[in-house]
PDBQT receptor file of N, H, CA, C and O in Angstrom, charges set to zero:
ATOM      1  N   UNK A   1      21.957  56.250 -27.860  1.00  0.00    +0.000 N 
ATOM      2  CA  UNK A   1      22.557  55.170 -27.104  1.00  0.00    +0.000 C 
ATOM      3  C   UNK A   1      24.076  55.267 -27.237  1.00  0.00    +0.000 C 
ATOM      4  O   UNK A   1      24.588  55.017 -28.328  1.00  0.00    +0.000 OA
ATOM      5  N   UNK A   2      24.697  55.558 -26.367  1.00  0.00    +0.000 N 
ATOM      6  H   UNK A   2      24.281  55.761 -25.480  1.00  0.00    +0.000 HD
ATOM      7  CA  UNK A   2      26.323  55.079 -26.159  1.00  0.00    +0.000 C 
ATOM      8  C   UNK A   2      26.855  53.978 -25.629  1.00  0.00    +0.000 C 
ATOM      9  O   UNK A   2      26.520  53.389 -24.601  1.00  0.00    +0.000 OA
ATOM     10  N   UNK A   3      27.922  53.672 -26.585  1.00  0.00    +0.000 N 
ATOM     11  H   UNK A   3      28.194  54.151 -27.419  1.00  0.00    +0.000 HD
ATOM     12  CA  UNK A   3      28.301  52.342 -25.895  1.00  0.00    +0.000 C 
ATOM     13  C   UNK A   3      29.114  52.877 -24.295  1.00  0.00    +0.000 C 
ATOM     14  O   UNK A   3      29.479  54.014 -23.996  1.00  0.00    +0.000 OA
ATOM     15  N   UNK A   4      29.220  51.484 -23.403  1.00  0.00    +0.000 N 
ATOM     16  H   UNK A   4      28.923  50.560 -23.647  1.00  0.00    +0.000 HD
ATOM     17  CA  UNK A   4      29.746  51.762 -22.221  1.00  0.00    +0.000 C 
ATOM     18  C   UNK A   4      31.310  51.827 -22.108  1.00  0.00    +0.000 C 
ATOM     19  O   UNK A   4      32.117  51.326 -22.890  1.00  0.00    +0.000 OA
ATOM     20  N   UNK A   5      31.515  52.402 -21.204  1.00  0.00    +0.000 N 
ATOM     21  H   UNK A   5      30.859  52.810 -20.568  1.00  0.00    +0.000 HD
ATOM     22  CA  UNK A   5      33.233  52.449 -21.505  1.00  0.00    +0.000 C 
ATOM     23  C   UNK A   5      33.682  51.234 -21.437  1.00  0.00    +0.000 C 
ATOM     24  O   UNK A   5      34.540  50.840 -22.227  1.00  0.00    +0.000 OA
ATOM     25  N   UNK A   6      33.285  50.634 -20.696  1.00  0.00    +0.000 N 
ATOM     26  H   UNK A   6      32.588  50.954 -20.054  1.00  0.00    +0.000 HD
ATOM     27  CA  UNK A   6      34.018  48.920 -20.403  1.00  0.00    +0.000 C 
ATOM     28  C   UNK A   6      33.279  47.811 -21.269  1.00  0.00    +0.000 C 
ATOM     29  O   UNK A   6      32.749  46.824 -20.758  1.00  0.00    +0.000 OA
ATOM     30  N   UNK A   7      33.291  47.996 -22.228  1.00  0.00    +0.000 N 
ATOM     31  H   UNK A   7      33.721  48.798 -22.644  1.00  0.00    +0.000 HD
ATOM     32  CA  UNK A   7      32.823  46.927 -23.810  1.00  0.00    +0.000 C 
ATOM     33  C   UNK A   7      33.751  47.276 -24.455  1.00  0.00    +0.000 C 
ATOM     34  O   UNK A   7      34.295  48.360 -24.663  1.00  0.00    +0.000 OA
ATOM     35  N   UNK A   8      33.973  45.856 -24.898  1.00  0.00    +0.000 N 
ATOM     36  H   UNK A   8      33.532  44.975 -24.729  1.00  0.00    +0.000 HD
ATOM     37  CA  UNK A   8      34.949  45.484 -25.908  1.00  0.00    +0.000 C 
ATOM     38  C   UNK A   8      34.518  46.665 -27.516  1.00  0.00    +0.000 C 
ATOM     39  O   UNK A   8      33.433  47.050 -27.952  1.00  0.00    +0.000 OA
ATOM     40  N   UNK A   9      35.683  46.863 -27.900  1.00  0.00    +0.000 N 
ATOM     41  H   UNK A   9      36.564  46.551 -27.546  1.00  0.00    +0.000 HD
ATOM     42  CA  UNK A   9      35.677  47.914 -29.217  1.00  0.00    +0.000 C 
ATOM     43  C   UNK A   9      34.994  46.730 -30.089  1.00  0.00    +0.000 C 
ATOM     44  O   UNK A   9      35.098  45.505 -30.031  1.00  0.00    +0.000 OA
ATOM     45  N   UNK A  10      34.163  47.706 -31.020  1.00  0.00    +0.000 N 
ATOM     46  H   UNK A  10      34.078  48.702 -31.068  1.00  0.00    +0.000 HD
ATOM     47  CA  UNK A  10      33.991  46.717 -32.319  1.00  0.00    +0.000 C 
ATOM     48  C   UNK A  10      34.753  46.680 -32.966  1.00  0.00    +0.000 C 
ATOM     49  O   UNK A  10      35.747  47.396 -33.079  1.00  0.00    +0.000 OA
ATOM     50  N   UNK A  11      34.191  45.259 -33.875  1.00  0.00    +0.000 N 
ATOM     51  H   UNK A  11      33.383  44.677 -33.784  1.00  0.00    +0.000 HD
ATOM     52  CA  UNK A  11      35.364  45.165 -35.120  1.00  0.00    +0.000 C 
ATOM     53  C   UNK A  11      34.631  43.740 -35.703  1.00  0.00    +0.000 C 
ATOM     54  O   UNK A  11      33.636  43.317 -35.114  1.00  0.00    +0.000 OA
ATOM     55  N   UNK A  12      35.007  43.245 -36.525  1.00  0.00    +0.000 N 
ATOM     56  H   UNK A  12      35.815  43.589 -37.004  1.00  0.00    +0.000 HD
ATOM     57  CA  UNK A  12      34.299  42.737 -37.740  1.00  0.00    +0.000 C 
ATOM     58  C   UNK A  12      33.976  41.369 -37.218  1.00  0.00    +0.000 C 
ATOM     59  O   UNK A  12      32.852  40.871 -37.286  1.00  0.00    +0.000 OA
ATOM     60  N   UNK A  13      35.095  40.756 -36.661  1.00  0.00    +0.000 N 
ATOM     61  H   UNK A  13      36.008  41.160 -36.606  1.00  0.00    +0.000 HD
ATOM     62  CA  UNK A  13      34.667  39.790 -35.783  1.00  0.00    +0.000 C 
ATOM     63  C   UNK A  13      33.906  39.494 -34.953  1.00  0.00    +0.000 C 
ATOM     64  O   UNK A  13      33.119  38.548 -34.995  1.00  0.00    +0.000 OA
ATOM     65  N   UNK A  14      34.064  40.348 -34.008  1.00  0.00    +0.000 N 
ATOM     66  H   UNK A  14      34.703  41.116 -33.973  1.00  0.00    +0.000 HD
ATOM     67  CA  UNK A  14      32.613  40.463 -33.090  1.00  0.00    +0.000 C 
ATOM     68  C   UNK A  14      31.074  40.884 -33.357  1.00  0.00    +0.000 C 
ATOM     69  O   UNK A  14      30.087  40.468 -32.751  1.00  0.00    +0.000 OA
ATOM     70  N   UNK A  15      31.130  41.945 -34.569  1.00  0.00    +0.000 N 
ATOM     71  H   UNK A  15      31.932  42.283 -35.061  1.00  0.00    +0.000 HD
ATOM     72  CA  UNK A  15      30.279  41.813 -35.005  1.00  0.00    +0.000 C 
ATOM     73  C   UNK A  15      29.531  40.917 -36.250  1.00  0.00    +0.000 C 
ATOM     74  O   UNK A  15      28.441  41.174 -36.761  1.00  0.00    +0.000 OA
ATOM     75  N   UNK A  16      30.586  39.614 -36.635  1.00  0.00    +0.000 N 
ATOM     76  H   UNK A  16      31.471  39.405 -36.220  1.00  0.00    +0.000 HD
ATOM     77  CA  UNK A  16      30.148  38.703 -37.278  1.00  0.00    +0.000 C 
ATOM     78  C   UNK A  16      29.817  37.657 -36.172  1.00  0.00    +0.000 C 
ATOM     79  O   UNK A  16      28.937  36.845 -36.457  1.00  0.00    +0.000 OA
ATOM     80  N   UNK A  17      30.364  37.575 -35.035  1.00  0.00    +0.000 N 
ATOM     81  H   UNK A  17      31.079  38.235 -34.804  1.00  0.00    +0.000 HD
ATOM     82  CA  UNK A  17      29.704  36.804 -34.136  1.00  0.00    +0.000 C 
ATOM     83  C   UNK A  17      28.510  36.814 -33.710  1.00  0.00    +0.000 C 
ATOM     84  O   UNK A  17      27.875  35.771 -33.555  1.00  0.00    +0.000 OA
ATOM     85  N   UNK A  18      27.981  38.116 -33.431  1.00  0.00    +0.000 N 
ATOM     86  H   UNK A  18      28.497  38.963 -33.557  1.00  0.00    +0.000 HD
ATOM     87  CA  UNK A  18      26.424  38.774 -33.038  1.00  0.00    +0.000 C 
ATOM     88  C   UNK A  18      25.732  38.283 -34.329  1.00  0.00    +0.000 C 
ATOM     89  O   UNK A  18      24.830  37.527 -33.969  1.00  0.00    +0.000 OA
ATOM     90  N   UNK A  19      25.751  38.355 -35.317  1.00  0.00    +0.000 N 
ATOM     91  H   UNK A  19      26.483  38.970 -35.610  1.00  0.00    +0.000 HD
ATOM     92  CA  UNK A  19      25.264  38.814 -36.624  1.00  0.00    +0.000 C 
ATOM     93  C   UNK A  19      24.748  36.973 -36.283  1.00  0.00    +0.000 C 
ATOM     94  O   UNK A  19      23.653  36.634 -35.834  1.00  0.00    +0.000 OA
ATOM     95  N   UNK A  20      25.771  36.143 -36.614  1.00  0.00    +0.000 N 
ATOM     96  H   UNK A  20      26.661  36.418 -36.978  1.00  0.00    +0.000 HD
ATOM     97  CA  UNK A  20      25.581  34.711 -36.539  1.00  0.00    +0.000 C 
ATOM     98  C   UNK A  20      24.576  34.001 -35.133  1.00  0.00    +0.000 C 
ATOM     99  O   UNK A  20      23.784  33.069 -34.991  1.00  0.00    +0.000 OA
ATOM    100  N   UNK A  21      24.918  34.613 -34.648  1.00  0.00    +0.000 N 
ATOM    101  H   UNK A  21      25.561  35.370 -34.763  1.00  0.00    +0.000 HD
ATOM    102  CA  UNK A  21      24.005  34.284 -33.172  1.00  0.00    +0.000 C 
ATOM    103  C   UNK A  21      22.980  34.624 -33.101  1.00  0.00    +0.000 C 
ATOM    104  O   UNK A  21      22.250  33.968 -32.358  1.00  0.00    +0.000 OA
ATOM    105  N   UNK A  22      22.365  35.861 -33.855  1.00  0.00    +0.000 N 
ATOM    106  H   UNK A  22      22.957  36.395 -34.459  1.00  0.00    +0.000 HD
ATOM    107  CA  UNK A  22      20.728  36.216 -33.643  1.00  0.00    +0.000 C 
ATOM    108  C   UNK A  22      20.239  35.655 -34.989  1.00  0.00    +0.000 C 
ATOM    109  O   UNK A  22      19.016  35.787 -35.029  1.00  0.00    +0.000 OA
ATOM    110  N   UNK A  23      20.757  35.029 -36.204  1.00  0.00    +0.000 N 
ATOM    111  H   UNK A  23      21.751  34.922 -36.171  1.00  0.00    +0.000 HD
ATOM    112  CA  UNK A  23      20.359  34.292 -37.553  1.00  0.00    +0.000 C 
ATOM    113  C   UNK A  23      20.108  33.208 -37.093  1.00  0.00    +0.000 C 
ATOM    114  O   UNK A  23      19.302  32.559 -37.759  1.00  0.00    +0.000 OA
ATOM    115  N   UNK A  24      20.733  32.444 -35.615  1.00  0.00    +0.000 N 
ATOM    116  H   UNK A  24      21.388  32.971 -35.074  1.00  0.00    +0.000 HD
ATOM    117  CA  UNK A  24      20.314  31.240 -35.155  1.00  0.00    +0.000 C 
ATOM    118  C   UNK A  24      19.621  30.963 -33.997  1.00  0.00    +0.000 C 
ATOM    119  O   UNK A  24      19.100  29.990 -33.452  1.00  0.00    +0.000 OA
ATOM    120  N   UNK A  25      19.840  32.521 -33.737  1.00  0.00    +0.000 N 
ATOM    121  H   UNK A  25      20.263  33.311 -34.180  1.00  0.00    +0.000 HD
ATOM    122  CA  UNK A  25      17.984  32.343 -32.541  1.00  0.00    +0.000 C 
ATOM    123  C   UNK A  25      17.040  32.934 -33.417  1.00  0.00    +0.000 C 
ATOM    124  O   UNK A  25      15.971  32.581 -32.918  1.00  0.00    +0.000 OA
ATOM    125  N   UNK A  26      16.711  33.789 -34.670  1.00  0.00    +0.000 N 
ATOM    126  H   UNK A  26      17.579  34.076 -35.076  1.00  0.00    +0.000 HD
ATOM    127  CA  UNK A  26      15.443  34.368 -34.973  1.00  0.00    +0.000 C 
ATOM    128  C   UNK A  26      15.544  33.912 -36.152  1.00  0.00    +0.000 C 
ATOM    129  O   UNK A  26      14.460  34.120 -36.696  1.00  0.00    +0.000 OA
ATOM    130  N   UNK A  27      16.148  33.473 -36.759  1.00  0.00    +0.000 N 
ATOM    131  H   UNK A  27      17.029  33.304 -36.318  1.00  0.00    +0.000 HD
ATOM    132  CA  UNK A  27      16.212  33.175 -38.392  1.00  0.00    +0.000 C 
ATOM    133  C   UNK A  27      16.379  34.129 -39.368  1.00  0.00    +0.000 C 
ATOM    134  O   UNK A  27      16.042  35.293 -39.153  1.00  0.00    +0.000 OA
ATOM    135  N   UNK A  28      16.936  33.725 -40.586  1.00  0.00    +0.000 N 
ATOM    136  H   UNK A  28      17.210  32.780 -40.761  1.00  0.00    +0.000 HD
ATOM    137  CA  UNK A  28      17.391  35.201 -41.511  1.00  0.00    +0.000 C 
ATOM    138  C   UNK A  28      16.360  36.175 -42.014  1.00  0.00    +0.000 C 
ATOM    139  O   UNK A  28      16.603  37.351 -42.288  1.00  0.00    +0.000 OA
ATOM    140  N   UNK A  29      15.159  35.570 -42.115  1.00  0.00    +0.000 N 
ATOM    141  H   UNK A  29      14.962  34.616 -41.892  1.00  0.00    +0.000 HD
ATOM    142  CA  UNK A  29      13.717  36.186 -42.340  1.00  0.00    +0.000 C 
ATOM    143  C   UNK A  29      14.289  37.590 -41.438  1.00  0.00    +0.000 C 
ATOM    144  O   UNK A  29      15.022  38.508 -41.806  1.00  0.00    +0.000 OA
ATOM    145  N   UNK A  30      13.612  37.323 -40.099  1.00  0.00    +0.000 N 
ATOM    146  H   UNK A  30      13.016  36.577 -39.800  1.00  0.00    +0.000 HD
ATOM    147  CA  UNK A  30      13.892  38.560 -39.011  1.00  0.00    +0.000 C 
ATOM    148  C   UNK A  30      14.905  39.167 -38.953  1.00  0.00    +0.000 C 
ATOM    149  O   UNK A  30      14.804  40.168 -38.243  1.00  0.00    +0.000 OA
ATOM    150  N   UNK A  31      16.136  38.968 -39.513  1.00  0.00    +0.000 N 
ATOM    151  H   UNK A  31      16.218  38.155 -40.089  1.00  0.00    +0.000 HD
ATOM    152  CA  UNK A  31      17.290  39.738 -38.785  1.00  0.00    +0.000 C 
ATOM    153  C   UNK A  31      17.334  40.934 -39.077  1.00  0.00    +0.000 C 
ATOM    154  O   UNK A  31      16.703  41.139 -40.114  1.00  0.00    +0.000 OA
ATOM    155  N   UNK A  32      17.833  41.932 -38.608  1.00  0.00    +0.000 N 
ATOM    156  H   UNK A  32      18.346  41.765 -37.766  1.00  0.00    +0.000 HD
ATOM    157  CA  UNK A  32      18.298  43.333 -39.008  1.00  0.00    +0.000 C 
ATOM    158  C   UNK A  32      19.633  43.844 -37.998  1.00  0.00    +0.000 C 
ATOM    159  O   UNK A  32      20.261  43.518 -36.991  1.00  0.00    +0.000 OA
ATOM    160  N   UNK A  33      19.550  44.936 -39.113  1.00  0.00    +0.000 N 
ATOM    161  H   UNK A  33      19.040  45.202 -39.931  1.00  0.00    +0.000 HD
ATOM    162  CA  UNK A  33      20.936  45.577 -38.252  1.00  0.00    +0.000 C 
ATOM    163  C   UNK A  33      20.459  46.140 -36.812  1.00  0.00    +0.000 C 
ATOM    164  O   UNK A  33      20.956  45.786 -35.743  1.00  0.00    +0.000 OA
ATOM    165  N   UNK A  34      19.578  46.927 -36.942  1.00  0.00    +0.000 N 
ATOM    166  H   UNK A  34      19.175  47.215 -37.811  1.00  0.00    +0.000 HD
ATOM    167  CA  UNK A  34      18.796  47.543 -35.588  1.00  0.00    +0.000 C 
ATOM    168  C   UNK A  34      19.405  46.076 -34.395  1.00  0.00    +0.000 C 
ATOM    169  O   UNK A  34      20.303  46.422 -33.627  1.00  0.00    +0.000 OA
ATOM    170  N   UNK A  35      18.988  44.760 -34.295  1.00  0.00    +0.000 N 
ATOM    171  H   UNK A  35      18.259  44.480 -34.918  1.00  0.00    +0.000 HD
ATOM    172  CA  UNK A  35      19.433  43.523 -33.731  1.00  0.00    +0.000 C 
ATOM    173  C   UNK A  35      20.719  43.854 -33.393  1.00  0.00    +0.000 C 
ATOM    174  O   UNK A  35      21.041  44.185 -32.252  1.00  0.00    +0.000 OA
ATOM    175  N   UNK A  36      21.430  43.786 -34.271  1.00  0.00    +0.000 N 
ATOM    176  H   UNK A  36      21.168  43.517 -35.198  1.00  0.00    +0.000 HD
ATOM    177  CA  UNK A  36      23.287  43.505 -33.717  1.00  0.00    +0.000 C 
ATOM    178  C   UNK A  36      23.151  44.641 -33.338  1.00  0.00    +0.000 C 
ATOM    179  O   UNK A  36      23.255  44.500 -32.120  1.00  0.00    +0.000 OA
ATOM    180  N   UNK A  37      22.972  45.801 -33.540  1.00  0.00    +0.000 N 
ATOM    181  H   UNK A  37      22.887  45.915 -34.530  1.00  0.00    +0.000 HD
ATOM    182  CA  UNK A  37      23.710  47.373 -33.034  1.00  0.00    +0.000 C 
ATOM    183  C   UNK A  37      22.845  47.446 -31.552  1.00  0.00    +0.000 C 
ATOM    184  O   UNK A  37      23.279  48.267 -30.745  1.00  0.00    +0.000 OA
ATOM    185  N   UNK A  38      21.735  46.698 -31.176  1.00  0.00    +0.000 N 
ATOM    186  H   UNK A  38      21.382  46.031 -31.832  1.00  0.00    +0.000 HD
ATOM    187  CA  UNK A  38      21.106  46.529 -29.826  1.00  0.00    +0.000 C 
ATOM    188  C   UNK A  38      22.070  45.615 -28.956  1.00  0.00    +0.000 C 
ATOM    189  O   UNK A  38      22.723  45.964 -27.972  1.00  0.00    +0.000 OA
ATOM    190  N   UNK A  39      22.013  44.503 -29.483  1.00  0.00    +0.000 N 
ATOM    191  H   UNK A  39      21.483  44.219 -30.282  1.00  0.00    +0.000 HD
ATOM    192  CA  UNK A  39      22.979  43.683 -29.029  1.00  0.00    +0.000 C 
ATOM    193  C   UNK A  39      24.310  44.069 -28.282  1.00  0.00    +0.000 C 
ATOM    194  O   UNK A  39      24.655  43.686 -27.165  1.00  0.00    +0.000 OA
ATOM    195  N   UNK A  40      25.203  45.183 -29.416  1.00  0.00    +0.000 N 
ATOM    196  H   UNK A  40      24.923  45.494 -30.324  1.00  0.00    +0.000 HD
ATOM    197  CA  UNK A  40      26.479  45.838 -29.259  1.00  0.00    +0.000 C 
ATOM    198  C   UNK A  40      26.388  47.247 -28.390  1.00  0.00    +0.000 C 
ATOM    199  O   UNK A  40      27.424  47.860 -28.131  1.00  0.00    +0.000 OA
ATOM    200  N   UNK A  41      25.096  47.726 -27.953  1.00  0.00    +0.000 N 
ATOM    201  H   UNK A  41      24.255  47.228 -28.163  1.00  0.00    +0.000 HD
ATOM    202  CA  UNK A  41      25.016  48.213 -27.313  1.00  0.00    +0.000 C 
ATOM    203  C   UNK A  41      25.489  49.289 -28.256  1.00  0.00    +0.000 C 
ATOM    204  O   UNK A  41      26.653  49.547 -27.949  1.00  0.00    +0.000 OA
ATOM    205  N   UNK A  42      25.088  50.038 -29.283  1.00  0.00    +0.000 N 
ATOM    206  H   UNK A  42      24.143  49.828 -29.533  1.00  0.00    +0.000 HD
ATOM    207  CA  UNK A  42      25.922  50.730 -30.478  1.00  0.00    +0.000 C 
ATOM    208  C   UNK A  42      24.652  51.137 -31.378  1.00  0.00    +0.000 C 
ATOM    209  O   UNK A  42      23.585  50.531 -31.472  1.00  0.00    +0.000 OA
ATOM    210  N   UNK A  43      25.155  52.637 -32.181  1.00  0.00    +0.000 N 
ATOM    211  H   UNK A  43      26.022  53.129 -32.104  1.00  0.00    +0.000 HD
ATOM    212  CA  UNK A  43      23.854  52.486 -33.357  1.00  0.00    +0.000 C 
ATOM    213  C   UNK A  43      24.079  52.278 -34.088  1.00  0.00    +0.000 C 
ATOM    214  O   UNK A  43      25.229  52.588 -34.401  1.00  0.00    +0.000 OA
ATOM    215  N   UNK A  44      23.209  51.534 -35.122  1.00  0.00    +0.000 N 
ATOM    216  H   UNK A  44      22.275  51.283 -34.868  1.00  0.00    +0.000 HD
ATOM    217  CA  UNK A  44      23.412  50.955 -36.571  1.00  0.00    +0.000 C 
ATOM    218  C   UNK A  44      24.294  51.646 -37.110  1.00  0.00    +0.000 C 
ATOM    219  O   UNK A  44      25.236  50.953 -37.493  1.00  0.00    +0.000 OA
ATOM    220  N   UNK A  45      24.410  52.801 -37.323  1.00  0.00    +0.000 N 
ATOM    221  H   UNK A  45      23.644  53.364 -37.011  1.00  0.00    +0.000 HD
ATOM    222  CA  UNK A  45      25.133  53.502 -38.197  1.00  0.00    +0.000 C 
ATOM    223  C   UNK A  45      26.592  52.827 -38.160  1.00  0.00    +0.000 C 
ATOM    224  O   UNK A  45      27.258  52.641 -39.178  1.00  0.00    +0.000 OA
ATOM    225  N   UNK A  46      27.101  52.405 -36.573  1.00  0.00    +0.000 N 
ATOM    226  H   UNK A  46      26.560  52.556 -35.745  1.00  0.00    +0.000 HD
ATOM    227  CA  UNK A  46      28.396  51.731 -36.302  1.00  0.00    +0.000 C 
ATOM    228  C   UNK A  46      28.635  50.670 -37.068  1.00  0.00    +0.000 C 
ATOM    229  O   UNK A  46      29.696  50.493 -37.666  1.00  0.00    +0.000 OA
ATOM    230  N   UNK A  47      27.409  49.710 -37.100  1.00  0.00    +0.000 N 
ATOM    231  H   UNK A  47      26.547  49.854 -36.614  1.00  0.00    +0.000 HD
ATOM    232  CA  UNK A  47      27.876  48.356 -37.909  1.00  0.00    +0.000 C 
ATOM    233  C   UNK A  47      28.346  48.652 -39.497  1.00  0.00    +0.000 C 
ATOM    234  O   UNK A  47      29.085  47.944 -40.181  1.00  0.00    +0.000 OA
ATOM    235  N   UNK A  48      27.630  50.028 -39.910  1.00  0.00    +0.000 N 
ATOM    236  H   UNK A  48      27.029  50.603 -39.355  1.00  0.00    +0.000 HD
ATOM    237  CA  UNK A  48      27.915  50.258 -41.434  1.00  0.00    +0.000 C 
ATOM    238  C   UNK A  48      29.199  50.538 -42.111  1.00  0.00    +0.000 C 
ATOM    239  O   UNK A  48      29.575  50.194 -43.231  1.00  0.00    +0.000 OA
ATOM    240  N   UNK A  49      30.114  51.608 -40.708  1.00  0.00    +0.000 N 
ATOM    241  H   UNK A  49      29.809  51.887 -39.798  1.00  0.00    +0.000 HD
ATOM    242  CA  UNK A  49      32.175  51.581 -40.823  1.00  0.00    +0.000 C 
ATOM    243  C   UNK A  49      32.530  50.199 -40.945  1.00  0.00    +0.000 C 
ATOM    244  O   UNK A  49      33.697  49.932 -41.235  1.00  0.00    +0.000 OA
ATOM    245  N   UNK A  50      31.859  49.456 -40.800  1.00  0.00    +0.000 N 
ATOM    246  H   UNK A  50      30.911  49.673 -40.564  1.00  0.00    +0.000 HD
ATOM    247  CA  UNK A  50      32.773  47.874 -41.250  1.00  0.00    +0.000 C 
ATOM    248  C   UNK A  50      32.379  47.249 -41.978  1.00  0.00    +0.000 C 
ATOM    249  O   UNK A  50      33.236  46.439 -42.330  1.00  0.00    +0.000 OA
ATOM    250  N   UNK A  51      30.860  47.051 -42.813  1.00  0.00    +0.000 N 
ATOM    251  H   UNK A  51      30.164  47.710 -42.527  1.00  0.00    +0.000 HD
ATOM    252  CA  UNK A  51      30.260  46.766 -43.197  1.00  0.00    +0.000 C 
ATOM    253  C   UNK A  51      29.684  47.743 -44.502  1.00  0.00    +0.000 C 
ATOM    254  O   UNK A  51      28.958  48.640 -44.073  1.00  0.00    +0.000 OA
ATOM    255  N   UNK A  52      29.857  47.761 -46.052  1.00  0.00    +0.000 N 
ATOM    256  H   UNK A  52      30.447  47.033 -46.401  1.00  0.00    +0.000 HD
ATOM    257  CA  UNK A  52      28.982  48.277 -46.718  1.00  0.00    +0.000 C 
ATOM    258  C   UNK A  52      27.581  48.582 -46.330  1.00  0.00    +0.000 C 
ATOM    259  O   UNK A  52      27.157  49.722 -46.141  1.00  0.00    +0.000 OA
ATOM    260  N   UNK A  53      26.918  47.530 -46.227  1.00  0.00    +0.000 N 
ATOM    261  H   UNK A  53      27.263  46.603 -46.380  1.00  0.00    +0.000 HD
ATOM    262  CA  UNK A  53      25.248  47.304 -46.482  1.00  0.00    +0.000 C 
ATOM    263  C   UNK A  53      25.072  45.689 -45.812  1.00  0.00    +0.000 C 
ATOM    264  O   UNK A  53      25.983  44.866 -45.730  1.00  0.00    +0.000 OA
ATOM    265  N   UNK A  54      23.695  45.502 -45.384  1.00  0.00    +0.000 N 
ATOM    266  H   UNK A  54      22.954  46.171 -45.451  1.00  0.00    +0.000 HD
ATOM    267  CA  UNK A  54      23.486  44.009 -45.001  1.00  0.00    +0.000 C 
ATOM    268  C   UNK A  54      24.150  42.637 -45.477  1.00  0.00    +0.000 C 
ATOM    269  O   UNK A  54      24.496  41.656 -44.818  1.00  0.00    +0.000 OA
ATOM    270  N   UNK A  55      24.208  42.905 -46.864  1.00  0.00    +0.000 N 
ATOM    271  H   UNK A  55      23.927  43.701 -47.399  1.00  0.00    +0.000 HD
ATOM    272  CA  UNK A  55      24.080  41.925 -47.247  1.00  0.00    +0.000 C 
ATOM    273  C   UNK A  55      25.742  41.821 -46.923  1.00  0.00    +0.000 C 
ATOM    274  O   UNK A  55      26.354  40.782 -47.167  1.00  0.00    +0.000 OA
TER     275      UNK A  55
């Protein structure tokens, strides 16, 4: 999956926005990274340059 040319770059913010938005449609039980990096149109591996690990 590649992101599209015309999406906003990631960065910690936006992906703390996603992150917060699918914890309050699916609850923290369900969440995963696979979620935001679908979301961002991006592969997980992306959320991990800004991010250690989940937690």
């Amino acid at each position: 999956m590649k992101r599209k040319a015309n999406t906003t770059p990631l960065s910690k913010e936006i992906i703390i926005e996603v992150v917060l938005n699918l914890i309050a449609e699916k609850g923290i039980d369900t969440f995963s990274i696979r979620d935001v990096a679908r979301r961002l149109d991006t592969y997980p591996t992306a959320i991990y340059w800004y991010f250690k690990n989940k937690n």
